[in-house]
C-alpha positions, 0 to 999 in steps of 0.5 A: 645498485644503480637500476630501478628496483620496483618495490615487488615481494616474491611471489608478485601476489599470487599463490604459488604451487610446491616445486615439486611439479616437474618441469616441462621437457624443453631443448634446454635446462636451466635460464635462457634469455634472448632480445631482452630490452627494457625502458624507464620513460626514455631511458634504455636500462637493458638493450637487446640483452641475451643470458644462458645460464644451464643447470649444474652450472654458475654463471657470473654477471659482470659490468659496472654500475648502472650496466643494468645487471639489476633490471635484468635479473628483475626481469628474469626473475619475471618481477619486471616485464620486459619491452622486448624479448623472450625468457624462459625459465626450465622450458616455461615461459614466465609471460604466459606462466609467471606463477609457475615460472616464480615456483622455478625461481630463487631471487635474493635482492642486494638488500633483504628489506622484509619484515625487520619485526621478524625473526630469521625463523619466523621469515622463512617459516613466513616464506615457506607458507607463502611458497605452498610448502607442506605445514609439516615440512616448512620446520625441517627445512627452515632448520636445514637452511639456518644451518646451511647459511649459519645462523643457527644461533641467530634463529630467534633473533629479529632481522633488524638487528643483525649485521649486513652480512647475516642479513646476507646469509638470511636473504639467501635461505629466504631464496632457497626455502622452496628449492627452485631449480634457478637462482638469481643472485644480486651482489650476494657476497655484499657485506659478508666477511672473509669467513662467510665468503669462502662458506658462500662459495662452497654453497653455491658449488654445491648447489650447482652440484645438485642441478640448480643453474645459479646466477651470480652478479658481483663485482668481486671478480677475484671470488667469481673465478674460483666459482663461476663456470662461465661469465656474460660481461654487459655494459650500457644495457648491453652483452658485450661478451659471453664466455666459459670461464675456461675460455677466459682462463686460455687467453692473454693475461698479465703476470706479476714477476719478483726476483730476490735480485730486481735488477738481474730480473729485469735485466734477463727480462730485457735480454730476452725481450720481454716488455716489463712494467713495474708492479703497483705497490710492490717494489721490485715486482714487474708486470708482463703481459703473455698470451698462454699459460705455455707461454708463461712457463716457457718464461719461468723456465728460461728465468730459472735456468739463467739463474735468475732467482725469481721468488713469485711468479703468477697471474696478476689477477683472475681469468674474469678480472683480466677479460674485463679489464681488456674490455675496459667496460668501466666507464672513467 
């Protein structure tokens, strides 16, 4: 990650009361965020930025490096304060309550960078003390968690020498121990296998399931569409575009075409004037750009019946990879 990561623990050195308190009643539930802007020196990392992210829901933060995903999550897990701007936090406002707000709060950095001399058990019983849990419940639920994430068998053994991608999994219990109604996630599926992956992603549906409004920054847009219920894409410090990933999913995309004849695919194609362009690293694979699902069946449908034998035929990439690509956010 590009930002400027302030070296801050979770609890930026205050107490911090069970979360079993109830939140306070407010218009909205979940993490919402207006105006946000955030210097270093001279230099903008965030610009008027605006986030919701409601319970029961994933929201996927998207943008290329240094678009300053980081610095905001920093700010809304109210770890960095903002320049300008309002966060609120199920109804609390971080800046007037930032201990009780940091009790709402699960925040899993890209890296776990804590403790390296301790064992997985040993840092979630460690984070479980410093989030005011019961003495006698803070074993029950660091197994839970262990079992949640997988590493059940690697209880014991010390941070340091586990891989990336349980060092992932173990960054992501450490986030869970109190069970905050908000979670922050920054690059969470970084370093894990295809495995671990598909687990990630049934745990954060589930999760979503139970109420929890979770934010997911990742740059693996294909994973962010089977999870995500809706996506804010920001760039140069700045939203550039909020929407529900059902939204996404209506609009223009490209899909990939083959045929086991090429050449009498792409001669209906041209018959019926569609404009083609090949495929990537797939010979005999065309891409055509269509602006509905309607429209794509409609497609399909005359391919069959002029007896064009099309063997695939499907979006070229996902809702969110497609929106951002339109975009073309990335700076080349």
């Amino acid at each position: 990650m590009s930002d400027p990561v302030p070296q801050t623990g979770p609890l930026g050195g205050h107490d911090v009361p069970g979360a079993a308190a109830a939140a306070p009643p407010g218009p909205f539930r979940g993490l919402a965020a207006t105006g946000i802007s955030r210097r270093f020196g001279s230099v903008p990392a965030v610009v008027d930025m605006d986030l919701h992210a409601p319970s029961g829901e994933v929201t996927a933060l998207i943008g290329p490096n240094g678009a300053g995903k980081t610095t905001l999550l920093l700010v809304l897990a109210s770890l960095l304060a903002p320049d300008t701007g309002h966060v609120s936090v199920m109804g609390i406002d971080p800046g007037k309550d930032p201990v009780a707000a940091r009790a709402r709060i699960g925040w899993m950095p890209d890296t776990l960078g804590v403790w390296e001399s301790l064992t997985a058990r040993e840092i979630l019983a460690a984070m479980g003390r410093f989030y005011a849990l019961p003495k006698t419940a803070i074993p029950g639920r660091v197994t839970e968690l262990l079992e949640l994430v997988n590493l059940t068998g690697l209880a014991d053994q010390k941070a340091r020498v586990l891989s990336r991608g349980q060092q992932q999994r173990l960054s992501l219990a450490r986030a869970l121990i109190h069970n905050p109604d908000v979670l922050l996630l920054d690059e969470p599926a970084s370093g894990l296998d295809p495995g671990s992956r598909v687990s990630l992603r049934h745990i954060l549906r589930k999760l979503a399931a139970e109420g929890k409004a979770v934010v997911v920054s990742s740059h693996v847009l294909a994973e962010l569409d089977e999870i995500a219920d809706r996506a804010v894409f920001v760039n140069a410090g700045r939203t550039v575009l909020a929407q529900t990933v059902a939204q996404a999913s209506t609009q223009g995309r490209r899909y990939a075409i083959a045929a086991l004849d090429p050449g009498r695919l792409t001669a209906e194609l041209a018959r019926l004037g569609v404009v083609v362009a090949p495929e990537p690293g797939r010979q005999g694979s065309v891409l055509v750009a269509l602006g509905t699902e309607a429209d794509a069946a409609r497609l399909l449908a005359d391919l069959v019946r002029a007896g064009v034998p099309v063997s695939a035929f499907a979006p070229a990439s996902g809702a969110l990879e497609e929106t951002y690509l339109s975009m073309d956010v990335e700076q080349r």
